[in-house]
N, C-alpha and C positions, 0 to 999 in steps of 0.2 A: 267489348270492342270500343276504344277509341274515337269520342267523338272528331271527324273531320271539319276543317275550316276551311272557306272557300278563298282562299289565298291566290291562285292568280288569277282567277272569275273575277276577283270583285275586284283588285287592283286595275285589272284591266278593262274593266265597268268605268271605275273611277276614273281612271286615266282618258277616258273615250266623252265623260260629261264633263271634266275640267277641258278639255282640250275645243267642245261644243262654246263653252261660255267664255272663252279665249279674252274675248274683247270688254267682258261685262266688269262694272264698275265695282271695285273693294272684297267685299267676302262671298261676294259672285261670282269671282273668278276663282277662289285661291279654297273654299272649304267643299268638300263635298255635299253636303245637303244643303247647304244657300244654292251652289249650282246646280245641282239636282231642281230645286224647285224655278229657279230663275230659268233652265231649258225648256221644262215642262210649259210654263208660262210664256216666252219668245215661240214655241212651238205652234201653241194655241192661237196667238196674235199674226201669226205667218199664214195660218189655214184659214182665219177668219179675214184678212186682207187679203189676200187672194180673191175671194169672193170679192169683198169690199173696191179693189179694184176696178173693177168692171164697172160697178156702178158710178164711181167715179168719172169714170173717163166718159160714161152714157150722160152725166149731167154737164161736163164738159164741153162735151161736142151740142150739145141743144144748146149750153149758152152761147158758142159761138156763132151755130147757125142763127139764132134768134137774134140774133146782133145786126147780121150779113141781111139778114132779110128784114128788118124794120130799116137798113141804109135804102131798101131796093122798095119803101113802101109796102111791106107786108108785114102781117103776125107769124110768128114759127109755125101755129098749129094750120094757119090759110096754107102757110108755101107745103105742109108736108100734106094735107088734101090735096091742092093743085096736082102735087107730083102722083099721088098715088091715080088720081082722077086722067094725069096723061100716061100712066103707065112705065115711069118713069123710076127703073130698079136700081135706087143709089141709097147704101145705107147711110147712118148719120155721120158714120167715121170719114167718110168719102167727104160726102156734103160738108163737113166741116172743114176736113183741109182744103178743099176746092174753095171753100170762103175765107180761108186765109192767107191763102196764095194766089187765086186765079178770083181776080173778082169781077172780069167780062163773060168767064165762063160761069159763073154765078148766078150774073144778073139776067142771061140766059137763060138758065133754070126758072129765075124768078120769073122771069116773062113766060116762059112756057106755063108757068102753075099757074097766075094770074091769068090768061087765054084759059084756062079748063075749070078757073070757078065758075058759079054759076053768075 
């Protein structure tokens, strides 16, 4: 018997990884094994900044608030005792836009965490 060739499996493989790496620079877009390897690679980098994201925007938001709250006379790690010590359920996403938009409703805050140090 006749060995068979996988003719539109694999056209259609290829056509599905050149069409993934659409955008990517020279023989990354146009060969099949550079873009094979260049998706494999963008793939990885996507699943690993995902994660990486989060962290990102968790050190974002603390520089902000630490900003906001040495304007209001305090250290970031005093105002988020304060808050936890007045029971006070604002995550840092909050706390941060509320510091860069609303800064009477802030200093608010700061004053109520300052009242609950010791």
């Amino acid at each position: 018997m006749a060995r068979s060739r996988p003719k539109v499996y694999a056209h259609r493989r290829h056509k599905k990884v050149l069409k993934f790496t659409k955008g990517q620079f020279g023989s990354r877009s146009k060969l099949f094994k550079r873009a094979n390897e260049a998706m494999l690679k963008s793939l990885a980098f996507a699943y690993r900044d995902r994660r990486n994201r989060k962290r990102d925007f968790r050190r974002l938001w603390i520089t902000r608030i630490n900003a906001a709250a040495r304007l209001n006379g305090l250290k970031y790690s005093h105002l988020i005792y304060g808050l936890k010590q007045a029971d006070v359920q604002v995550d840092r996403k909050v706390l941060a836009d509320i510091a860069a938009n609303d800064a009477d409703g802030f200093s608010a805050l700061a004053d109520l965490a300052k009242s609950h140090l010791n």
